[in-house]
Biopython code that builds the backbone (N, CA, C, O; Angstrom):
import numpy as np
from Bio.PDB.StructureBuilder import StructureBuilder

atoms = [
    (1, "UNK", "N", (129.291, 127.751, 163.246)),
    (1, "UNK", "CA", (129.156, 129.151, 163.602)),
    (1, "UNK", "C", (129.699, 129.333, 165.014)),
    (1, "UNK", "O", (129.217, 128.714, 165.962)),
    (2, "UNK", "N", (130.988, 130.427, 165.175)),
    (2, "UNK", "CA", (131.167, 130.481, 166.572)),
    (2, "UNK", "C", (130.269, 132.196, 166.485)),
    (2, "UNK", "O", (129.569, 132.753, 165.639)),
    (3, "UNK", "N", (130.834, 132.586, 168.003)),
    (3, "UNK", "CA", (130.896, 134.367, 168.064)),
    (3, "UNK", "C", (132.872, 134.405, 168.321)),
    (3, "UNK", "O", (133.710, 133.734, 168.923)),
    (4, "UNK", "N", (132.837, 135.578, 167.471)),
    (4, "UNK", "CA", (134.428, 136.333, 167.749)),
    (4, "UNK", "C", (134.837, 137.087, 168.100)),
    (4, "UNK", "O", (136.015, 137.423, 167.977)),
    (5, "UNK", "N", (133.589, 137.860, 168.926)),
    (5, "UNK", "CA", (134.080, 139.302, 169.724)),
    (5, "UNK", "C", (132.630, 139.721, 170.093)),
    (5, "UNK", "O", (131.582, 139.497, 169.487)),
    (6, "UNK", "N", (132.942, 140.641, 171.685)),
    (6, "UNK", "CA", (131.665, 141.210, 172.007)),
    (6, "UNK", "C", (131.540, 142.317, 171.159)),
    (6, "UNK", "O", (132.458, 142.787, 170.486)),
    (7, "UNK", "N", (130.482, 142.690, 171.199)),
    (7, "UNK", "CA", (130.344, 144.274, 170.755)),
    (7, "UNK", "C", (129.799, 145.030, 172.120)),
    (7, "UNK", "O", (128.872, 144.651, 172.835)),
    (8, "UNK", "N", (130.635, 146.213, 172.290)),
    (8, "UNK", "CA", (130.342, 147.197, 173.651)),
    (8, "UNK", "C", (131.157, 146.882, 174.730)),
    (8, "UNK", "O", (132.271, 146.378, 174.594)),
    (9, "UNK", "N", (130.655, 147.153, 175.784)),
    (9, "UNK", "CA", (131.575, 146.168, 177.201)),
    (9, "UNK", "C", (130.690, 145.251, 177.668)),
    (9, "UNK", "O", (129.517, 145.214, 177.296)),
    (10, "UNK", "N", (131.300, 144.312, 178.668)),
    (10, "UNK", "CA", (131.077, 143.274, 179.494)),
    (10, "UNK", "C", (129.435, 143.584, 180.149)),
    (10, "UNK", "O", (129.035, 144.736, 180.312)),
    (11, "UNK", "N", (128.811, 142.681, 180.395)),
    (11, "UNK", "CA", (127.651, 142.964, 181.141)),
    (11, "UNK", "C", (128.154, 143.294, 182.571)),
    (11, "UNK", "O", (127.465, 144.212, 183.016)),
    (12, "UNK", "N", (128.868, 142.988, 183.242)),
    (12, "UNK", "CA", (129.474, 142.950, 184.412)),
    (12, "UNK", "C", (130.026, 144.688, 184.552)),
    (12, "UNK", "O", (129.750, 145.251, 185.612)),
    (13, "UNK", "N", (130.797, 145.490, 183.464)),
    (13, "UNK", "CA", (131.099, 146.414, 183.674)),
    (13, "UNK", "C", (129.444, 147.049, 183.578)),
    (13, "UNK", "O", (129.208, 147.489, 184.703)),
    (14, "UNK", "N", (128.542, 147.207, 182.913)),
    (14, "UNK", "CA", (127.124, 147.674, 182.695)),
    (14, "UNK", "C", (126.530, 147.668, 183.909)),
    (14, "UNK", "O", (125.649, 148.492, 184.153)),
    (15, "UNK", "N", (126.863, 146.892, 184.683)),
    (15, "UNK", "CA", (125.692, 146.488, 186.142)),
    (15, "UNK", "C", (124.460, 145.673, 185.684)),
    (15, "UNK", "O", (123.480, 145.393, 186.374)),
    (16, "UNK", "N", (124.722, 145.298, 184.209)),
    (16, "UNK", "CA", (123.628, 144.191, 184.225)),
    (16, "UNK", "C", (123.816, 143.264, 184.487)),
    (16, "UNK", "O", (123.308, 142.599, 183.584)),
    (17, "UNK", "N", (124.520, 142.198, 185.619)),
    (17, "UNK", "CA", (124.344, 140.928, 185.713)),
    (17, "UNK", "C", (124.950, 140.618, 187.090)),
    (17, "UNK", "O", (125.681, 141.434, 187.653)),
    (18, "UNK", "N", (124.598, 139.278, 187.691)),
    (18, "UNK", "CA", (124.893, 139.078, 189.428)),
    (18, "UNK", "C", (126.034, 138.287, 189.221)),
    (18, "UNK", "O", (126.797, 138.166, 190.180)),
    (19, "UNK", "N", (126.348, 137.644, 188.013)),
    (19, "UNK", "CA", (127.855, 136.343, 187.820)),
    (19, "UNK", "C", (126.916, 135.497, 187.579)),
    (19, "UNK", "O", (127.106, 134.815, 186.572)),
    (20, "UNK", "N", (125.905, 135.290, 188.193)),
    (20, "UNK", "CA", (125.074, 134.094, 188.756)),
    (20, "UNK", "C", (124.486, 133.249, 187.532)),
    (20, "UNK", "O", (124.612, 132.113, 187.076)),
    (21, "UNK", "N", (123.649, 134.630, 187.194)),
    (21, "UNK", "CA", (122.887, 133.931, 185.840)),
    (21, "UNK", "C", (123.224, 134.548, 184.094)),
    (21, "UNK", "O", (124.211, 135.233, 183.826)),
    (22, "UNK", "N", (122.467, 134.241, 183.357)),
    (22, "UNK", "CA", (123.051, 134.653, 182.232)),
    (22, "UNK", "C", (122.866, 136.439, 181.705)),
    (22, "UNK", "O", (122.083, 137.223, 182.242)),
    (23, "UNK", "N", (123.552, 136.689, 180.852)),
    (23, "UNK", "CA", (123.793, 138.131, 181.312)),
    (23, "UNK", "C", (123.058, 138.954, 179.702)),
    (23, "UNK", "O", (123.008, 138.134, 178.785)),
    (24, "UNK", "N", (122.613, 140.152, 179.375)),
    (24, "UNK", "CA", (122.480, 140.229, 178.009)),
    (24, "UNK", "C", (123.615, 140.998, 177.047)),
    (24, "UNK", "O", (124.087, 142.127, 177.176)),
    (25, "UNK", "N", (123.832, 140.162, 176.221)),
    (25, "UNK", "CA", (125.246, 140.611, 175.298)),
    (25, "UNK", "C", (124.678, 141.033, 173.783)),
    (25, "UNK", "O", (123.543, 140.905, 173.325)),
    (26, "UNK", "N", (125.673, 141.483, 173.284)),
    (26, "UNK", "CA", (125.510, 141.817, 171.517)),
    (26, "UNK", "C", (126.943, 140.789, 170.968)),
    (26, "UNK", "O", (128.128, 141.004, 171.219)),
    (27, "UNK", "N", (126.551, 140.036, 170.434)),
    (27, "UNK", "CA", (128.054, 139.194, 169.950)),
    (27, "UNK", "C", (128.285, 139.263, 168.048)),
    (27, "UNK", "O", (127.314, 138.919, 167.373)),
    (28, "UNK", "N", (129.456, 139.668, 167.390)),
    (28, "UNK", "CA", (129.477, 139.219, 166.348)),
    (28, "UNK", "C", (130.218, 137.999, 166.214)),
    (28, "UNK", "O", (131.094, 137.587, 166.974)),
    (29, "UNK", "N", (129.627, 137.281, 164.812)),
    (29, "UNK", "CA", (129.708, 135.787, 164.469)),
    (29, "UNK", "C", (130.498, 135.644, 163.478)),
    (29, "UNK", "O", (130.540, 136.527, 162.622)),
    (30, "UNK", "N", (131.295, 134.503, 163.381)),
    (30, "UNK", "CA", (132.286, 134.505, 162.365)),
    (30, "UNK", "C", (131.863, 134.488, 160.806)),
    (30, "UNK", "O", (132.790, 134.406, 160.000)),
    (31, "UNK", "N", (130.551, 134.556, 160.315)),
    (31, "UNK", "CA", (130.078, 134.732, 159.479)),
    (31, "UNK", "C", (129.636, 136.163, 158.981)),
    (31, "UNK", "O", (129.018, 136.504, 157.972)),
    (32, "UNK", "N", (130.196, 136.930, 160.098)),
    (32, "UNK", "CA", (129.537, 138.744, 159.689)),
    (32, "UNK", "C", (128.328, 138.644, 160.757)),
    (32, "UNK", "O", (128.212, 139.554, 161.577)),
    (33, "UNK", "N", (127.477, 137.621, 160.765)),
    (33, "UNK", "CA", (126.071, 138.292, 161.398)),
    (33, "UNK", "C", (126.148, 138.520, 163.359)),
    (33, "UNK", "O", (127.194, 138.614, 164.001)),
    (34, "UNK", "N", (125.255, 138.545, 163.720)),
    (34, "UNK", "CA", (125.342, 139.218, 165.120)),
    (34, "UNK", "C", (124.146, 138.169, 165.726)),
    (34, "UNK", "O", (122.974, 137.972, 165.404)),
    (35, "UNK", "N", (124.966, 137.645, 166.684)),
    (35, "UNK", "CA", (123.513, 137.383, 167.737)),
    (35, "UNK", "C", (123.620, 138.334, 169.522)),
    (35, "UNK", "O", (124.600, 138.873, 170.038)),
    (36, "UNK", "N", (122.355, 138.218, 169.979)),
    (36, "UNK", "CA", (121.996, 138.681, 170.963)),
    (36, "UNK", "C", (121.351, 137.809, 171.899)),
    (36, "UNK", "O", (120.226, 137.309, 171.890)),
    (37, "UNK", "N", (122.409, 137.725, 172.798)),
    (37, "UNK", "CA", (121.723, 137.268, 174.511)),
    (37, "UNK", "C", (120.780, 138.216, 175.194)),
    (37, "UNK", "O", (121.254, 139.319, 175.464)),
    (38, "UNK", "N", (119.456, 137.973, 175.541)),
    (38, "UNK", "CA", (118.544, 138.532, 176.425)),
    (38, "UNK", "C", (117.411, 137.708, 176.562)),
    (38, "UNK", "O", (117.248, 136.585, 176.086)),
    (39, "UNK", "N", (116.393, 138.591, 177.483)),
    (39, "UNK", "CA", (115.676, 137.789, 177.697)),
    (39, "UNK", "C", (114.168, 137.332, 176.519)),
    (39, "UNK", "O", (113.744, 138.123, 175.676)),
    (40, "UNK", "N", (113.737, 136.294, 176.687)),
    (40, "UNK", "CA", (112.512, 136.149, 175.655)),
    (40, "UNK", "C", (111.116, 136.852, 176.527)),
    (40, "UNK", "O", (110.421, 136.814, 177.542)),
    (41, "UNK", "N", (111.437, 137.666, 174.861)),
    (41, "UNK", "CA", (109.912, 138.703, 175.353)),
    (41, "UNK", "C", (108.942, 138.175, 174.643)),
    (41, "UNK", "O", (107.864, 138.619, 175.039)),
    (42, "UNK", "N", (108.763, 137.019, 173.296)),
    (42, "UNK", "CA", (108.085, 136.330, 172.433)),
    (42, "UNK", "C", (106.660, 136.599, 172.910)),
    (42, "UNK", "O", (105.910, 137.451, 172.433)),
    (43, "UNK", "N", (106.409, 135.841, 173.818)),
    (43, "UNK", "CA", (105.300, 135.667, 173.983)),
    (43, "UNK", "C", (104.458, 136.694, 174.558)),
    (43, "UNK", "O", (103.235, 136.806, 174.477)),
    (44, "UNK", "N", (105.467, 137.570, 175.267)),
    (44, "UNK", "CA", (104.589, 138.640, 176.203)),
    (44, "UNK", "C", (104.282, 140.176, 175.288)),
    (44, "UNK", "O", (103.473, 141.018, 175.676)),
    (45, "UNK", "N", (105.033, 140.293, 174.145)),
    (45, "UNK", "CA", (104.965, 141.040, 172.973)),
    (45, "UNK", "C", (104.296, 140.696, 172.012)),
    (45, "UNK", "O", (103.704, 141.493, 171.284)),
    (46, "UNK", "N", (104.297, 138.918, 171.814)),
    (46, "UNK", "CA", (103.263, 139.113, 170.703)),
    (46, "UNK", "C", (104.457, 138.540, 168.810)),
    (46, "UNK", "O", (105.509, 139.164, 168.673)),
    (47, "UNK", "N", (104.174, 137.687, 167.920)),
    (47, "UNK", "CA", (104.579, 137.410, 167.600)),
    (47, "UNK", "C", (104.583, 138.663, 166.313)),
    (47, "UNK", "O", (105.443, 138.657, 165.432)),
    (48, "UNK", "N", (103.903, 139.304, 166.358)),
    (48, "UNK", "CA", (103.569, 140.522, 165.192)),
    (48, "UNK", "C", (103.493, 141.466, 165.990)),
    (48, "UNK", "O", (102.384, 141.914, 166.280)),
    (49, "UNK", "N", (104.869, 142.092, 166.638)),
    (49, "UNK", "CA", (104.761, 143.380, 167.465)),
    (49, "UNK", "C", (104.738, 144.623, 167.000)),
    (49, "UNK", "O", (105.247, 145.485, 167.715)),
    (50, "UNK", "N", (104.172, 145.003, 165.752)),
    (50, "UNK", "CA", (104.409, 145.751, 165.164)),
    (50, "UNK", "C", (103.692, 145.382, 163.026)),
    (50, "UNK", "O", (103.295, 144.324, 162.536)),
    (51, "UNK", "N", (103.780, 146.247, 162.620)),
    (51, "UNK", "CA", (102.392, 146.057, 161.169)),
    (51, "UNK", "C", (103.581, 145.320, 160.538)),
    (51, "UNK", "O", (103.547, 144.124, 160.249)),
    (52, "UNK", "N", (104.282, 145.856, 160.411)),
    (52, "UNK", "CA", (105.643, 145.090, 159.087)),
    (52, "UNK", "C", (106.803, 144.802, 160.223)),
    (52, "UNK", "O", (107.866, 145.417, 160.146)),
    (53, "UNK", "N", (106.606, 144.005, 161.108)),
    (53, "UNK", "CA", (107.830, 143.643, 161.870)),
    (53, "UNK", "C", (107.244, 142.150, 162.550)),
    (53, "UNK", "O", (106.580, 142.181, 163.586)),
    (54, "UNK", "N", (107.588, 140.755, 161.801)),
    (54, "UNK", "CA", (106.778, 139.907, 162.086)),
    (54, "UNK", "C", (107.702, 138.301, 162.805)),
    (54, "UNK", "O", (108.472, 137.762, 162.010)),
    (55, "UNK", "N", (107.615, 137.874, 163.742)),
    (55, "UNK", "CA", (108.466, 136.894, 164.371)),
    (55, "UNK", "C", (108.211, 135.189, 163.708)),
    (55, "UNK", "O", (107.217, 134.471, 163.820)),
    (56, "UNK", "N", (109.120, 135.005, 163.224)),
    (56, "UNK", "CA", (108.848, 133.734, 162.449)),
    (56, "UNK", "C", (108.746, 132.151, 163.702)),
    (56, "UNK", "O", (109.010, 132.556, 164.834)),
    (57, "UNK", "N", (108.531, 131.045, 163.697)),
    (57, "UNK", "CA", (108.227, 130.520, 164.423)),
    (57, "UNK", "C", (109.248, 129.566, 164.848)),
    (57, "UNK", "O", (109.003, 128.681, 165.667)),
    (58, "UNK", "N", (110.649, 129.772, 164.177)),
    (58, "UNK", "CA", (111.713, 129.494, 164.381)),
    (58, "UNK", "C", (112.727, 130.976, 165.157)),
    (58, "UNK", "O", (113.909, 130.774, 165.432)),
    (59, "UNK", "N", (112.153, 132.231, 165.399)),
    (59, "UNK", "CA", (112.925, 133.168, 165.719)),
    (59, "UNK", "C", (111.955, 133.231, 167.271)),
    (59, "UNK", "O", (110.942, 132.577, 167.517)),
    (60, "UNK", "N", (112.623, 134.195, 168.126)),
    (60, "UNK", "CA", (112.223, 134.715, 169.263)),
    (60, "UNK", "C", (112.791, 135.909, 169.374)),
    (60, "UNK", "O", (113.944, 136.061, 168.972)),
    (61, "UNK", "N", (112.152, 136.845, 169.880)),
    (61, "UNK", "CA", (112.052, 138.437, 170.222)),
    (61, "UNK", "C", (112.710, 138.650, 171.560)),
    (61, "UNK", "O", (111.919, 138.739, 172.499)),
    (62, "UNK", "N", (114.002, 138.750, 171.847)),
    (62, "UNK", "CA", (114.936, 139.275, 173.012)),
    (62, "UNK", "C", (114.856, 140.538, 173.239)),
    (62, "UNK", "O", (114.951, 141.399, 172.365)),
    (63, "UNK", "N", (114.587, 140.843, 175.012)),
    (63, "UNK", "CA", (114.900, 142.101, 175.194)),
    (63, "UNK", "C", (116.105, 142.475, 176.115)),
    (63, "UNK", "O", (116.209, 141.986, 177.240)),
    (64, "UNK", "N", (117.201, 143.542, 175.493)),
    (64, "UNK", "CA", (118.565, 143.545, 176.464)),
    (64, "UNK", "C", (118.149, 145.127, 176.617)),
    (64, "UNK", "O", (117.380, 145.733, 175.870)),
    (65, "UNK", "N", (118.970, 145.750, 177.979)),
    (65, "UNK", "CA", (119.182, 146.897, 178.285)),
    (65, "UNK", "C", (119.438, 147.935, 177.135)),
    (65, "UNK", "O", (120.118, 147.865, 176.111)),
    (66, "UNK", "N", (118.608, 148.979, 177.699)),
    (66, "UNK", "CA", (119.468, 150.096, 176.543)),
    (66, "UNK", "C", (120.980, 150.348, 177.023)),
    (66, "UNK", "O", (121.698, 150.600, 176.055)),
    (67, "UNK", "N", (121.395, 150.349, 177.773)),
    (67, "UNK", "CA", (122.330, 150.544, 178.022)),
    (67, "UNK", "C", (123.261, 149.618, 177.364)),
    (67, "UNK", "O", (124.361, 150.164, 177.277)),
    (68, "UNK", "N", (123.263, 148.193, 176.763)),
    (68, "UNK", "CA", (123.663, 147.336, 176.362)),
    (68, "UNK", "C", (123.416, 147.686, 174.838)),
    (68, "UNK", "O", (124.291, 147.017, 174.289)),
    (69, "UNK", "N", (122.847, 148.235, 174.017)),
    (69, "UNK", "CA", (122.790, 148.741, 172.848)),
    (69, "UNK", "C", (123.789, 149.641, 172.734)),
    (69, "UNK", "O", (124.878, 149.462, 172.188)),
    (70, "UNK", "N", (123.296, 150.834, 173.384)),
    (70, "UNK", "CA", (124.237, 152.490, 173.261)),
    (70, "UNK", "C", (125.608, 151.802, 173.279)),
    (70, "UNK", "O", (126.224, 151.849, 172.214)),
    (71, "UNK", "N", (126.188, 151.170, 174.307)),
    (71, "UNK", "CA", (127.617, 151.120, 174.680)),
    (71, "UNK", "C", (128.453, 149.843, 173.695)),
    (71, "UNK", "O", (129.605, 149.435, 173.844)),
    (72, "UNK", "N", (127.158, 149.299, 172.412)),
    (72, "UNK", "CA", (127.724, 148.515, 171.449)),
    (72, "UNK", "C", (127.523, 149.125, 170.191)),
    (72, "UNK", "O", (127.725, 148.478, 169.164)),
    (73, "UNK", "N", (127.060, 150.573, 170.154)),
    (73, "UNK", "CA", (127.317, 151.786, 169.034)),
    (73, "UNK", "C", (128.706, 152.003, 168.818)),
    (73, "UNK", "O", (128.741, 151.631, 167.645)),
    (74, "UNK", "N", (129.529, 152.233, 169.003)),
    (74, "UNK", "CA", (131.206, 152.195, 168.862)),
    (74, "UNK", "C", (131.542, 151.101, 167.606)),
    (74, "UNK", "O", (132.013, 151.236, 166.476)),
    (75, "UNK", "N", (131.020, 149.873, 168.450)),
    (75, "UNK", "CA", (131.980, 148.491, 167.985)),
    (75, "UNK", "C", (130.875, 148.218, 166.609)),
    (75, "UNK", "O", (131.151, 147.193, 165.986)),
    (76, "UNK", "N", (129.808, 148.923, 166.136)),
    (76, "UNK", "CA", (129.251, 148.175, 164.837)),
    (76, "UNK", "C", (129.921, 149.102, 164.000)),
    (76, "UNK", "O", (130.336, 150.261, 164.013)),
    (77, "UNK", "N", (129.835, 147.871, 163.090)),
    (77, "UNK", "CA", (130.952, 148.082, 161.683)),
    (77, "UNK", "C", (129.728, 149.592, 161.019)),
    (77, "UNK", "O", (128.672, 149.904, 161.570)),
    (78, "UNK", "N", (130.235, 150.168, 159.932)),
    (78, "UNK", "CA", (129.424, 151.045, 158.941)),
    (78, "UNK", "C", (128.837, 150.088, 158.242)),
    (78, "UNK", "O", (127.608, 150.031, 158.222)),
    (79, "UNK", "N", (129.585, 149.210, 157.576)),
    (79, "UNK", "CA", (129.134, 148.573, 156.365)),
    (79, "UNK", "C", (129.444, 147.045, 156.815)),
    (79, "UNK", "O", (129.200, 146.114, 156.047)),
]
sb = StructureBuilder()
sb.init_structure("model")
sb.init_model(0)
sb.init_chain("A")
sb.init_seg("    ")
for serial, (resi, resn, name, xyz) in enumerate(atoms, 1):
    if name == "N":
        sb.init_residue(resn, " ", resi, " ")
    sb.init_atom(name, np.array(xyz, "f"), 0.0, 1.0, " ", f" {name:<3s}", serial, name[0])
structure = sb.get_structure()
C-alpha cells in the first residue's frame, strides 16, 4: 500500500505546520481508500465516542483541522 496524491493543499499552505514536526494531511491510497495524518485523540475521546460509532482496538481516532477537511472537499471523488 503506498499514498498517490494529497487531497486539498499542503499543510504548509493551511498554516498548519512549523516544517518541524509532523503535519495533518488527507492522503488517497493506491487501493481507492484514504488515510489521515493527525493527531491521536483515542484516548482522550474515548473508544465509543459516540452510540453507533465504535473504535476497534487495532484503529485510532485522529483529529486534523477543519480547515484541512473543507480544503480536501474539491479533491474527493463522488463515487
Amino acid at each position: 500500500m503506498r499514498a498517490v496524491r494529497r487531497l486539498g493543499r499542503t499543510p504548509a499552505e493551511l498554516g498548519n505546520t512549523t516544517g518541524v514536526s509532523g503535519s495533518p494531511d488527507i492522503l488517497e491510497l493506491d487501493d481507492g481508500g484514504f488515510a489521515v495524518i493527525g493527531v491521536d485523540v483515542t484516548d482522550e475521546i474515548g473508544r465509543t465516542p459516540l452510540g453507533d460509532a465504535r473504535c476497534a482496538p487495532n484503529e485510532r481516532i485522529v483529529r486534523i483541522p477543519r480547515n484541512t477537511l473543507i480544503a480536501a472537499r474539491e479533491d474527493i471523488p463522488e463515487v
